[in-house]
C-alpha positions in Angstrom: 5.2 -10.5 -9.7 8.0 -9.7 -7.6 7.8 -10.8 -3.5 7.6 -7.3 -2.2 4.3 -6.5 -4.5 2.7 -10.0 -3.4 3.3 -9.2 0.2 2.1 -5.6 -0.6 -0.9 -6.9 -2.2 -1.7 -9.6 1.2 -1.2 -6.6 3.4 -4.0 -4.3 1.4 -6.0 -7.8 1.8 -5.8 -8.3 5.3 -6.3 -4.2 5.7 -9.3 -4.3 3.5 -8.2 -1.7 1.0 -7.7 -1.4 -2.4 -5.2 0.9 -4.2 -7.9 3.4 -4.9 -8.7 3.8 -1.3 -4.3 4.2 -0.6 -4.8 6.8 -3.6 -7.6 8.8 -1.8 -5.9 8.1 1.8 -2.5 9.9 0.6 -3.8 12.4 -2.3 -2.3 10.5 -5.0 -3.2 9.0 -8.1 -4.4 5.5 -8.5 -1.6 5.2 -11.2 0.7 6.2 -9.3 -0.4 3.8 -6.7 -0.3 0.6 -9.2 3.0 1.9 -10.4 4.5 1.8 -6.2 3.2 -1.3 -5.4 4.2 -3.2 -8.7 8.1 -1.7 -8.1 7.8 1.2 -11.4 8.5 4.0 -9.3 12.1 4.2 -8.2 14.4 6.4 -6.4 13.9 7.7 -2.4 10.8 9.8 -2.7 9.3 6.4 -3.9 10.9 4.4 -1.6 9.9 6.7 1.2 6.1 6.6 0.2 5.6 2.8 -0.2 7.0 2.9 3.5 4.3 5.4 4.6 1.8 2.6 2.5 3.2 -0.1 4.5 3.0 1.6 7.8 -0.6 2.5 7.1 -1.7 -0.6 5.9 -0.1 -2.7 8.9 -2.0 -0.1 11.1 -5.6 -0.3 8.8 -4.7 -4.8 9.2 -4.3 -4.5 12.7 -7.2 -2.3 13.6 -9.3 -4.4 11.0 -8.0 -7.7 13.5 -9.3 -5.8 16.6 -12.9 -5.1 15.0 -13.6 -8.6 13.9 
């Protein structure tokens, strides 16, 4: 497992999501999803969507910190 996906996978923990829930969020599939995170989808559309994942999920971790 490369870096990025483990610090993909900490930031979906600490947002409280799952790759089914990213799927839903942005209209995708949950293949699709798997296939982001673990680094099988290349090329700038790819690269632009795992940034929009990452933006959400740092939002969905730090709204999650404020609830608690």
């Amino acid at each position: 497992m490369s870096e990025e996906t483990k610090s993909l996978k900490h930031l979906m923990v600490d947002a409280d999501t799952n790759q089914s829930q990213i799927a839903k969020q942005f209209g995708w599939s949950d293949g699709y999803v798997s296939r982001l995170i673990r680094g099988g989808e290349l090329g700038p559309a790819a690269k632009k969507n795992k940034q929009l994942v990452v933006n959400w999920l740092e939002f969905k971790a730090e709204k999650t910190k404020i609830e608690l």
